[in-house]
N, C-alpha and C positions, 0 to 999 in steps of 0.2 A: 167862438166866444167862450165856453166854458173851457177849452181847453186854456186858453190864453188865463184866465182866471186862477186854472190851478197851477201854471205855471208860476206867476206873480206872487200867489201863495208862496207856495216853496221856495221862491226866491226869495222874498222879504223874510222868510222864519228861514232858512240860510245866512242871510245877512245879520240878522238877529244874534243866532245862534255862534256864531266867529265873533262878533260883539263881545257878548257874555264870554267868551272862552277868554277873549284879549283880556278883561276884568278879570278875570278869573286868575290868570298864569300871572299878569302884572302887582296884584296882592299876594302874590307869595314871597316867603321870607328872601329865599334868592332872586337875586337882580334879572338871571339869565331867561330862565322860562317865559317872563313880561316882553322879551328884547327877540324871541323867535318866529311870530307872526310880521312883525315891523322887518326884519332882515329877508323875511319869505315875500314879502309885500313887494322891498326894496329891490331883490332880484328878477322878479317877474315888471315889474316895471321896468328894468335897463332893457328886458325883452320885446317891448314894444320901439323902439326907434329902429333897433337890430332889420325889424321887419316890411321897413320902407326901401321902396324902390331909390334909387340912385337916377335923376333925371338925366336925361341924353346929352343937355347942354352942358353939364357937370357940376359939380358943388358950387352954389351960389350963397351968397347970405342969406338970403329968402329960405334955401334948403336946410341950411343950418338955424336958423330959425323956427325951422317947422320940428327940425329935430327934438330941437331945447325943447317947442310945444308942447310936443308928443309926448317927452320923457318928463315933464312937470306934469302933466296929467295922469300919466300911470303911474305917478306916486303920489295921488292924492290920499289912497289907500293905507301906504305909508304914513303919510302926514296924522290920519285919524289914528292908528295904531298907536304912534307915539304920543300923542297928544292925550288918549287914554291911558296910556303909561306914564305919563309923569305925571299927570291926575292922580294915578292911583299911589304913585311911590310917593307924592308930596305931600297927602296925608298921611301914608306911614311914616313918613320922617317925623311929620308935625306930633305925630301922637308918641314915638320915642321919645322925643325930646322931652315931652310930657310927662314921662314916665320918669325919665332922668330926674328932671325936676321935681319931681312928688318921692323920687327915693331921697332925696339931696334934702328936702324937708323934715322930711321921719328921721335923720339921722341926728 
């Protein structure tokens, strides 16, 4: 029991902590840094279909279906990444444009 506990610890302040990094790289002045955990995310997710067996009766729709499952679900991780990331660039845009506007005023 306690070990499972300090596990779930560290896992949750793991989880946490890639959070705040995503926030973190995605408020920077360049686009790219924000755009490197979502592309990290995005290639270990195609990694998961890669790793299904191929049934005996051969590709079926059902198979390929399970495929598409698999690989929509290992990029959920992706989905949150970006989804932080246009969070975060869509207030910097908004607050540039802000800025534009209040020079465009003084002038």
């Amino acid at each position: 029991m306690e070990r499972t506990a300090i596990v779930l610890i560290f896992t949750l302040a793991l989880l946490v902590g890639v959070i705040f990094l995503q926030i973190y790289l995605s408020k920077r002045e360049s686009k790219w840094p924000g755009l490197v955990l979502p592309i990290i995310a995005f290639l270990w997710g195609l990694l998961y279909p890669l790793s299904t067996a191929v049934p005996s009766e051969g590709v079926t729709v059902g198979f390929i279906f399970q495929m598409l499952l698999i690989w929509l679900l290992g990029n959920i991780p992706t989905i949150i990444f970006l989804a932080i990331y246009f969070g975060c660039r869509g207030k910097q845009r908004r607050n540039k444009q802000l800025d534009k506007m209040n020079i465009q005023d003084l002038d």
